[in-house]
C-alpha positions in Angstrom: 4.2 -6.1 24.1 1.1 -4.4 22.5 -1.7 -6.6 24.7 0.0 -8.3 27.6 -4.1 -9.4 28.5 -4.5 -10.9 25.1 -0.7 -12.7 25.0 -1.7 -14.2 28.7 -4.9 -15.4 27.0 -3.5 -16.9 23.9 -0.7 -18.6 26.3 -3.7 -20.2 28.6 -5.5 -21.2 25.5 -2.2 -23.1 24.4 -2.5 -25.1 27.2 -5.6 -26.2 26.9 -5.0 -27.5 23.5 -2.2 -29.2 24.8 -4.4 -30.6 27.8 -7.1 -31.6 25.9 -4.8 -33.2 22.9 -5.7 -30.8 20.3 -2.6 -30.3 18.1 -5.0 -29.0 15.0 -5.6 -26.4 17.2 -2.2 -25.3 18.1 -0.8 -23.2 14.9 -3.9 -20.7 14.6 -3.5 -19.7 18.2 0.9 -19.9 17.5 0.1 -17.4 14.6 -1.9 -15.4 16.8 0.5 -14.9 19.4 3.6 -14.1 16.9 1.2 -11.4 15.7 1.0 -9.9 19.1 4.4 -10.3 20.0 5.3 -7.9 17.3 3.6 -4.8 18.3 4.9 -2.2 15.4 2.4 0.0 14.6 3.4 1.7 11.3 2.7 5.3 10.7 3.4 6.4 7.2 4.7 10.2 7.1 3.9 11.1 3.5 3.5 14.8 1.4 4.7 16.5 -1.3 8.8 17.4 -1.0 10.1 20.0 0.9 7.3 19.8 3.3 9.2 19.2 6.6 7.9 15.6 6.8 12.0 14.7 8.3 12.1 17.4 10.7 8.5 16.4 11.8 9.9 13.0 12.5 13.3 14.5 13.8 10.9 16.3 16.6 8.7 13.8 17.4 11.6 11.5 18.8 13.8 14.4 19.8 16.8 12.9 18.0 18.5 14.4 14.4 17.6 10.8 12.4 16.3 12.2 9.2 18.3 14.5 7.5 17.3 17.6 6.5 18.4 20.1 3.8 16.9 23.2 1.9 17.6 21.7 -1.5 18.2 18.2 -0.6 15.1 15.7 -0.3 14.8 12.5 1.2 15.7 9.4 -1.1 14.8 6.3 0.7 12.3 5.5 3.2 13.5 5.7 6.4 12.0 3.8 9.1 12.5 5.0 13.0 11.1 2.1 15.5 12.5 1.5 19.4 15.4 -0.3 20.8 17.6 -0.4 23.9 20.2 0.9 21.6 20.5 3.6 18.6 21.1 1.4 16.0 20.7 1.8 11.8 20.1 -0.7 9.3 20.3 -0.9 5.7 17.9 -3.2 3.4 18.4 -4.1 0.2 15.7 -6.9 -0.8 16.4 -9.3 -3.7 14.8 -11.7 -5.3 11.3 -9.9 -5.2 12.2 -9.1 -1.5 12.0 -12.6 -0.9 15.9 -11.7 0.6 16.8 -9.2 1.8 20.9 -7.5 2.6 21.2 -6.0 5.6 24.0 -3.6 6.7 24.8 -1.4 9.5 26.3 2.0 9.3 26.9 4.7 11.2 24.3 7.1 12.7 26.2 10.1 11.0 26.5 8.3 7.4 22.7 7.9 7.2 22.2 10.8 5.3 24.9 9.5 2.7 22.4 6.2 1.9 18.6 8.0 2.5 19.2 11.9 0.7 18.8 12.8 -2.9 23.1 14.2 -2.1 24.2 11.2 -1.2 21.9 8.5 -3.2 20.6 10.5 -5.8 18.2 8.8 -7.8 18.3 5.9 -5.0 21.4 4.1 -7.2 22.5 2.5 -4.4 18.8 0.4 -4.3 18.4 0.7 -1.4 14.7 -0.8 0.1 14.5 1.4 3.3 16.2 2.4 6.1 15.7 0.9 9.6 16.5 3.3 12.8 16.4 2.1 16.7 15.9 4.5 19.5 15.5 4.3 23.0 12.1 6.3 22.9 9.8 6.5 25.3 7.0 7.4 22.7 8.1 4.0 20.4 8.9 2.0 23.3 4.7 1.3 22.6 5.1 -0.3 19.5 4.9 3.0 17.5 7.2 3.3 14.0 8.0 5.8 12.1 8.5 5.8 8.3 9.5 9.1 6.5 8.8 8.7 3.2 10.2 10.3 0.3 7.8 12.9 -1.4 5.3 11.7 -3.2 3.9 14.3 -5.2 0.3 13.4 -4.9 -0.7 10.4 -6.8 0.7 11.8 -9.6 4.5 10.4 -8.9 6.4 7.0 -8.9 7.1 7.9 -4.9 3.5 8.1 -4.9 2.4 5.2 -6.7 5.1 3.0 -4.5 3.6 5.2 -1.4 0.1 3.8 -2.5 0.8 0.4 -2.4 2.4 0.8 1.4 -0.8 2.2 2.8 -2.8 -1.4 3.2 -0.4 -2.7 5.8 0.5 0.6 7.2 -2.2 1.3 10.4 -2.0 5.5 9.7 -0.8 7.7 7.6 0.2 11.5 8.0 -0.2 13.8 5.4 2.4 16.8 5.8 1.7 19.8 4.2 3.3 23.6 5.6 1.6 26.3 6.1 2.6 28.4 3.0 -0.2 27.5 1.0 -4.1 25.6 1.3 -4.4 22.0 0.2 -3.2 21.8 -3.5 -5.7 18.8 -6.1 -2.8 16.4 -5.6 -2.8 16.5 -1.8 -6.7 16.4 -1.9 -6.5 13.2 -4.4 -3.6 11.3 -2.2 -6.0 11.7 0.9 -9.3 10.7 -0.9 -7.2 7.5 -2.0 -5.3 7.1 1.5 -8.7 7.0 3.1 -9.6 3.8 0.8 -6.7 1.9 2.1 -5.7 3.0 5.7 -7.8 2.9 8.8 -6.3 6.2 10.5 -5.8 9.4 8.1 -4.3 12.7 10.1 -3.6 16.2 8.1 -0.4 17.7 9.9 0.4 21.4 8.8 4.0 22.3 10.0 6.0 25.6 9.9 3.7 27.2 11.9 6.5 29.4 12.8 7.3 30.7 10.0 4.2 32.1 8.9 1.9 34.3 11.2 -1.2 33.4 8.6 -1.0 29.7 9.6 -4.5 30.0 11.3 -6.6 30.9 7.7 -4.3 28.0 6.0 -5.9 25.8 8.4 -9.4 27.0 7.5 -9.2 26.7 3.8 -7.7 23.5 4.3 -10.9 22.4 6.8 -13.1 23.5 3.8 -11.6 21.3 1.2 -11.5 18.7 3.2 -15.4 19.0 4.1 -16.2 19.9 0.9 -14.5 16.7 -0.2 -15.9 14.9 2.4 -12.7 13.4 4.0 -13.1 12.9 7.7 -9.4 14.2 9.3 -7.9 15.7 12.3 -6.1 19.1 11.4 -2.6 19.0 13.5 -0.7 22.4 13.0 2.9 21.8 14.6 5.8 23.7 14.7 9.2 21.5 14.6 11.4 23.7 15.1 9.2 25.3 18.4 9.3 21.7 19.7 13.5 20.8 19.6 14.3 23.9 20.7 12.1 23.5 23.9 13.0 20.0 24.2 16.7 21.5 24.3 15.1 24.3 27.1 12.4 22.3 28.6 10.4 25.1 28.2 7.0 23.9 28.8 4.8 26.8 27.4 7.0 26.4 23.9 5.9 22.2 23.9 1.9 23.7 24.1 2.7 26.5 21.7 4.3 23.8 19.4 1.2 21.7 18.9 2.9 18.2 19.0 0.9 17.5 22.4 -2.1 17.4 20.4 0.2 15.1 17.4 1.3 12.9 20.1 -2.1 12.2 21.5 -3.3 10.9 17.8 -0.9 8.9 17.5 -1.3 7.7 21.6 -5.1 7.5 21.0 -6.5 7.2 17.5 -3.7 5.2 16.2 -1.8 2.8 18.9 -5.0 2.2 21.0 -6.7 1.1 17.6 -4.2 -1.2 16.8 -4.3 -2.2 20.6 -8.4 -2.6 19.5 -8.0 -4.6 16.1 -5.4 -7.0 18.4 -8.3 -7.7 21.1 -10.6 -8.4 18.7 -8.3 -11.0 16.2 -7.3 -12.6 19.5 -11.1 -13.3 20.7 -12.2 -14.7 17.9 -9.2 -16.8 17.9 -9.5 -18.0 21.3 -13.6 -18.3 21.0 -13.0 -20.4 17.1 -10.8 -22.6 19.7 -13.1 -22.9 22.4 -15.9 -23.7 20.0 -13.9 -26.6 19.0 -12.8 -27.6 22.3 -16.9 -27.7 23.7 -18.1 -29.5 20.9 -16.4 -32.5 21.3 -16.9 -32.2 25.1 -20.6 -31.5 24.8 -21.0 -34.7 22.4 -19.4 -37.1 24.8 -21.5 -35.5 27.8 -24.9 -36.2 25.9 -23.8 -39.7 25.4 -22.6 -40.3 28.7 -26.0 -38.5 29.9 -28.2 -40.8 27.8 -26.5 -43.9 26.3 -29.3 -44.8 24.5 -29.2 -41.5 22.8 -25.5 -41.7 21.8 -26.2 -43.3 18.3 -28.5 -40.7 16.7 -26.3 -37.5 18.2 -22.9 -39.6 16.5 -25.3 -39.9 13.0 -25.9 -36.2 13.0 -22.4 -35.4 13.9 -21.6 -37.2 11.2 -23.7 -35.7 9.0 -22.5 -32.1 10.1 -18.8 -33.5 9.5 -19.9 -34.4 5.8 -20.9 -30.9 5.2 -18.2 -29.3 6.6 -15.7 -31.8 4.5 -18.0 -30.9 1.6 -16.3 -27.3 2.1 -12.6 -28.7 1.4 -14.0 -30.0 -2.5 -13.2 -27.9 -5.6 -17.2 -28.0 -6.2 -17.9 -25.8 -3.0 -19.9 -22.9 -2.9 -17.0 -20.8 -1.4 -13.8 -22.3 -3.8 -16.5 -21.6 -7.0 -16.6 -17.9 -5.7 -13.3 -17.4 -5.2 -11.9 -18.8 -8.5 -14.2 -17.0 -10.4 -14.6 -14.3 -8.7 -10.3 -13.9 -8.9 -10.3 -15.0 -12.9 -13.3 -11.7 -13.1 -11.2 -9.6 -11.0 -8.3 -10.1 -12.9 -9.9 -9.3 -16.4 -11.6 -6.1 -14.7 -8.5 -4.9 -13.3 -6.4 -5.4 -16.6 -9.4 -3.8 -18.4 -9.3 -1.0 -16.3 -5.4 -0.1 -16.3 -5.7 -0.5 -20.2 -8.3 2.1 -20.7 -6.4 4.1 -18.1 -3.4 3.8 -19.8 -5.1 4.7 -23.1 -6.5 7.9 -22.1 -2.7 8.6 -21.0 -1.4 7.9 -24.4 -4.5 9.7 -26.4 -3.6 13.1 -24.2 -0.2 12.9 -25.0 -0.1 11.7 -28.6 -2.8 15.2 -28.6 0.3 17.2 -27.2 2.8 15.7 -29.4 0.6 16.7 -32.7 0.2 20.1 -31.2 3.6 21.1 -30.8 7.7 20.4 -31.3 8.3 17.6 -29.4 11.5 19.3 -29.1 10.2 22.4 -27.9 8.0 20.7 -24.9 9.8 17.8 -24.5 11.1 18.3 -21.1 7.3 19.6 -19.9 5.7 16.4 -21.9 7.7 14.1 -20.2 6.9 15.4 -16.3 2.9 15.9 -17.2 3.5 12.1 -19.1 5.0 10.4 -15.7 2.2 11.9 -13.4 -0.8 10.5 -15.4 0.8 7.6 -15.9 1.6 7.2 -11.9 -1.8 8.5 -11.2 -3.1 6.0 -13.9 -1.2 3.1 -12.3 -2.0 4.5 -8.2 -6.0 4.7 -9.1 -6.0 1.0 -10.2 -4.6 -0.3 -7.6 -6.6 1.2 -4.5 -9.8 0.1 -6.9 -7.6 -3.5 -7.1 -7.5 -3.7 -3.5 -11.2 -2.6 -2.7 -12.4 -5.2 -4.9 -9.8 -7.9 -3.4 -11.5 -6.9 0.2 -14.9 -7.3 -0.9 -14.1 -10.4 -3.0 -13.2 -11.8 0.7 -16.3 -10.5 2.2 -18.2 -12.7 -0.4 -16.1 -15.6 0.1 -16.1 -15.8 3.9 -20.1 -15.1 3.6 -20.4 -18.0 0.9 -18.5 -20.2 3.8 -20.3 -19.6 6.6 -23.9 -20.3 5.4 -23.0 -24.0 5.4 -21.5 -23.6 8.8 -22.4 -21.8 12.2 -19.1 -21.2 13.2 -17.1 -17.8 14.6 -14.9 -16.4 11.5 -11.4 -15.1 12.1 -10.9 -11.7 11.0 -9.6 -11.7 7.3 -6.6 -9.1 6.7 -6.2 -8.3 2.7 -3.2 -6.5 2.5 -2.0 -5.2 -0.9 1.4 -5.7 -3.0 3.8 -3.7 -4.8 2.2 -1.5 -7.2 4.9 -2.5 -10.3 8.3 -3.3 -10.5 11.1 -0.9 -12.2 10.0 0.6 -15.6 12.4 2.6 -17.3 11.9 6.5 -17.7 10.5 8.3 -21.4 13.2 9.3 -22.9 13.4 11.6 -26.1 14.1 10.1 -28.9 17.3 10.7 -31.0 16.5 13.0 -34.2 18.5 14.4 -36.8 20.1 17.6 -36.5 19.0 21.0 -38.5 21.6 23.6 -37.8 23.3 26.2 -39.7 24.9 23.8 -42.1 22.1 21.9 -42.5 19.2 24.8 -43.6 22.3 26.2 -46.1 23.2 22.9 -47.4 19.4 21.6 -48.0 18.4 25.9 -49.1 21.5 26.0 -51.2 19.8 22.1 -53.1 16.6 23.9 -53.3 17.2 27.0 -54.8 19.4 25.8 -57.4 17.0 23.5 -59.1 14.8 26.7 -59.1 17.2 28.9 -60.4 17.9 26.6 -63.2 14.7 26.2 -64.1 13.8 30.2 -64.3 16.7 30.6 -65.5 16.6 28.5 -68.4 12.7 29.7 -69.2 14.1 33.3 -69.5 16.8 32.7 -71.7 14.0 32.2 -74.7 13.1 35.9 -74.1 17.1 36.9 -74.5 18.2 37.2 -71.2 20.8 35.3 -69.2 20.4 32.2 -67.3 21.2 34.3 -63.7 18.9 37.2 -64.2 17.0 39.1 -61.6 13.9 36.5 -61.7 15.9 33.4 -62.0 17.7 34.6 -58.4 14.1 35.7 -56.8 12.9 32.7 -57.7 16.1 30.4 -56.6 15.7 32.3 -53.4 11.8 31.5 -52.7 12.4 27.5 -53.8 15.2 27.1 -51.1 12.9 28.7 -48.4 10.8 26.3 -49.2 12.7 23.6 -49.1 14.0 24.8 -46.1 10.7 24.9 -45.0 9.4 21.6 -46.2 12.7 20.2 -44.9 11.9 21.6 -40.9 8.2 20.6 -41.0 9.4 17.0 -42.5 11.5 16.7 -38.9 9.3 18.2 -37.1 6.7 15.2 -38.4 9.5 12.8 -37.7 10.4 14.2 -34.1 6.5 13.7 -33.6 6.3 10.1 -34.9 9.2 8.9 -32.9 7.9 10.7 -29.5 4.3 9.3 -30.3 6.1 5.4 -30.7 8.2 6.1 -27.1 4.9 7.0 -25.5 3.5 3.9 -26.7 6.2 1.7 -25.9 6.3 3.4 -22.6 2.9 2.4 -22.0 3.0 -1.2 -23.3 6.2 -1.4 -21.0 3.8 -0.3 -17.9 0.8 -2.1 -19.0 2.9 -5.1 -19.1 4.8 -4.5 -15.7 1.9 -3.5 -13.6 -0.5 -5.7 -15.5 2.0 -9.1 -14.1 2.5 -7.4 -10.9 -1.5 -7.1 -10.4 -2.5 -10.4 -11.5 0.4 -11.8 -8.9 -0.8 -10.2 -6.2 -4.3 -11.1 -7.0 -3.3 -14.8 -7.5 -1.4 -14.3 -4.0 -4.8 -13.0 -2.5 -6.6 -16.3 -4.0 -3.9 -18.7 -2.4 -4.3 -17.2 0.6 -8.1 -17.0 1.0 -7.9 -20.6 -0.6 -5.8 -21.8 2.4 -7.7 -19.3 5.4 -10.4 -21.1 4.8 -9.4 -24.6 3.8 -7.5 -24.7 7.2 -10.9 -23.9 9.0 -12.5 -26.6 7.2 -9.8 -28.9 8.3 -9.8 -28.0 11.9 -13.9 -28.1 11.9 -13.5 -31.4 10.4 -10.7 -32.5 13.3 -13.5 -31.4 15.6 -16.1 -33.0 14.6 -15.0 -36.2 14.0 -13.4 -35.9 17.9 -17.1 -35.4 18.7 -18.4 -38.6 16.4 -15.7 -40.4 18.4 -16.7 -39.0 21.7 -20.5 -39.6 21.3 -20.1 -43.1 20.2 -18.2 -43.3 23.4 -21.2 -44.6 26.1 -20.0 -46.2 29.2 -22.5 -49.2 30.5 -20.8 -48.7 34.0 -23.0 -46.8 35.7 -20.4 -45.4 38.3 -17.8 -44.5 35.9 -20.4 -42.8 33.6 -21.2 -40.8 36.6 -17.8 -39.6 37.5 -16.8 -38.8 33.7 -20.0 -36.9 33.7 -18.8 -34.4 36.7 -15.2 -34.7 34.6 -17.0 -33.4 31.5 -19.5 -30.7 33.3 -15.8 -29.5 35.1 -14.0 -29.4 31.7 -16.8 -27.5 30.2 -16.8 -25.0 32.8 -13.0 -24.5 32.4 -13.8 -23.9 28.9 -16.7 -21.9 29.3 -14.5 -19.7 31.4 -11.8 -19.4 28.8 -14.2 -17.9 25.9 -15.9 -15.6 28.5 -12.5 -13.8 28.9 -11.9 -13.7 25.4 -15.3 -12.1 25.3 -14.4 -9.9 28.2 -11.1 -8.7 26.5 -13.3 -7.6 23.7 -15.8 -5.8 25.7 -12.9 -4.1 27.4 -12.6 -1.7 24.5 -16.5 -1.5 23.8 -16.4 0.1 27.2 
């Protein structure tokens, strides 16, 4: 358990609900406590391929989980979380992961379901991979997801990477120590710092090459130069399982993961141990709120009877504003459906020209050359810009979404003076499955073909030289009628290639741009979804706080209109009251206190 002080908080607030008959109350401060009951704290492990991002992984839990292969990369993500037992789990969602298969394998077969050997391509469709360890270092809630490489934002691993980095709480950017930072490492960290509250640079094969130190400087310098604010981790993997195997303390130092562990320990887990105080005390101080309103109105009107009519008129009028919030008309529901209906048209706006700029380059290239000489080359530049196209859109999607929510909750809370949950905007998939460029079939122009078409050619010329120099006596094959059937079937063997070269060019120029309709389509449905999914549940955040302000105050109307003419009896719920309210009182101050905890 992440918090045990914030659980034992939520629990005591339960019962006070359910002491003070509040059921509205109840399912905020149920969700709250399912949140902290499940204390994962996701680190994505991401980088270009063949970095060493599974032996990283491997070494951090001292256990062979990840495969790992020269030539063979990592297919499926593979996620590696804690358990009393080792345990691994397959996931195949369905029905847009509304479902998902699960199946459990083997330890030793994992490699056949999560490598590029045994799941090329990822046929099997696999989701991810789930792992269970008994490990001290995830028994805190700390899980592990090795990604497949993502090739800077200019991949389909790192477009789907992309989309993973709003819910993940810190990623890891794995890079060896053969070479500096290349652009798309540079871009995937500009981006990843959008999206993801922790971002840590980890440079591993530090044995293998005695320059390691100066890679770390260059890399420092692009970073400040770029202006991205992360911790440089230099590790050795290999340094740390073999003194795991020896328990060779001096090799654990000289390996670097103490200082890797203590990231993960301090910047990452105790952050998410931070966010968890801080969701759970507004909770708990939203619920006291409630709670001391409607205790506060029936004190005044026990206090002063005579008082008890004008403090149940302006509860009422407060109640009329707030249920003025749950009406189509309010300031907050105007906001959000247009500011969505906007969004949406900006965002589809965006990814168009995007994807235009995309097609423009390559229908350049395609002009320029042979499709059939560059094909192969076309198609791998093609797939990055679209990727990086499709990647760039969404982080800009989800910044918007975030401050669209900002708006919104500030739009709400001028009509109100009341404590506002956190809001958590997390962000979809970035598209479903598009279907790779593929070269288009063209006609063939072999052998056969150029003497066949040459042979067409130079006959009509030699006939028609040939004839013309029969008037001057000669025969109809005669030294210029050959010449010139030779130089007419060059050319039409010339006419002939450049008239399929044209053609090649056409049809690769239509695949592009069916390509990109077929991704403008995809991503364009997939963004407006998730946006639409953002709208229903801001719409429903804050139509549920209406309700449960409205539940309140209409408890206080109720409790103010509530003035006893028996002196004693007024007295004694007066010292019930004043008891209640310090109970109460007592409750938000250690929901405050749990907050101030991390502060100090």
């Amino acid at each position: 358990m992440a918090v045990p002080e914030a659980v034992g908080l939520v629990d005591l607030a339960l019962k006070a609900v359910t002491a003070y008959d509040r059921p509205d109350l109840k399912p905020r401060l149920t969700h709250a406590k399912a949140r902290l009951t499940d204390p994962a704290v996701r680190v994505l492990i991401v980088g270009e391929f063949k970095q060493g991002k599974s032996q990283l992984v491997n070494a951090l839990v001292n256990a062979t989980v990840c495969p790992v292969d020269d030539d063979i990369a990592t297919a499926v993500p593979t996620q590696v979380g804690y358990g009393e037992d080792t345990t691994v789990t397959l996931v195949r969602d369905k029905d847009g992961g509304e479902h998902a298969e699960r199946t459990s394998v083997p330890l030793d077969q994992l490699a056949d379901y999560v490598s590029e050997g045994g799941n090329p391509g990822n046929r099997a469709g696999l989701t991810r991979a789930e792992v269970t360890l008994p490990r001290k270092l995830l028994q805190s809630g700390l899980v592990l997801v090795d990604t497949p490489g993502v090739g800077g934002l200019g991949s389909a691993h790192g477009a789907a990477t992309m989309s993973a980095l709003p819910t993940a709480d810190a990623v890891l950017l794995v890079s060896d120590a053969s070479q500096e930072y290349t652009a798309p490492e540079l871009d995937f960290l500009e981006a990843a710092r959008k999206l993801c509250p922790n971002v840590g640079c980890v440079i591993t094969k530090t044995d293998l090459y005695p320059h390691w130190r100066r890679i770390v400087e260059l890399d420092e310098g692009h970073l400040s130069r770029a202006g991205i604010d992360a911790p440089q981790l230099p590790v050795s993997s290999a340094l740390r399982l073999h003194a795991a195997l020896t328990q060779d303390l001096d090799l654990i130092a000289e390996s670097g993961f103490q200082d890797l562990v203590s990231f993960l320990l301090r910047k990452v887990v105790s952050r998410a141990d931070e966010l968890a105080r801080r969701s759970t005390s507004q909770d708990v101080l939203v619920t006291c709120q409630a709670l001391e309103s409607k205790m506060r109105a029936e004190l005044m009107s026990q206090r002063d009877p005579e008082r008890a009519g004008a403090l149940a008129t302006e509860l009422e009028g407060a109640r009329s504003r707030v249920d003025a919030l749950r009406q189509r008309s309010a300031r907050w529901q105007l906001t959000l459906s247009d500011g969505v209906a906007d969004l949406i048209a900006d965002i589809d706006y965006d990814l168009r020209d995007r994807l235009r700029a995309v097609s423009r380059d390559g229908e350049q290239l395609l002009d320029d050359a042979d499709p059939a000489d560059i094909w192969e080359q076309f198609s791998e530049w093609f797939h990055k810009q679209v990727a990086h196209a499709v990647a760039q859109n969404f982080v800009w999607t989800t910044e918007r979404a975030r401050w669209l929510a900002e708006q919104v909750a500030e739009h709400f809370a001028e009509d109100v003076d009341v404590h506002l949950p956190e809001l958590r905007i997390d962000g979809g998939a970035v598209a479903g499955k598009v279907d790779a460029l593929e070269m288009p079939a063209g006609e063939g122009f072999g052998i056969g073909q150029k003497l066949f078409v040459g042979v067409r050619g130079g006959y009509g010329g030699l006939l028609m030289v040939g004839l013309a120099t029969t008037m001057a006596g000669m025969f109809i094959i005669n030294p210029f009628s050959l010449a010139a059937g030779v130089l007419f079937g060059a050319k039409t063997v010339r006419d002939e290639k450049k008239r399929l070269v044209q053609r090649r060019q056409q049809d690769a120029k239509n695949a592009v741009r069916r390509h990109i309709d077929e991704v403008t389509f995809q991503v364009g449905t997939d963004s407006r979804e998730n946006l639409r999914q953002i709208q229903r549940e801001l719409r429903d955040h804050f139509t549920t706080l209406a309700e449960e302000l409205s539940e309140s105050l209409a408890k206080s109307v109720a409790a103010a209109q509530t003035a006893l003419k028996d002196d004693a009896a007024r007295q004694k719920r007066v010292a019930d009251l004043e008891a209640e309210l310090e109970r109460v009182s007592g409750l938000a101050d250690r929901a405050r206190t749990l907050v101030a905890e991390v502060a100090a």
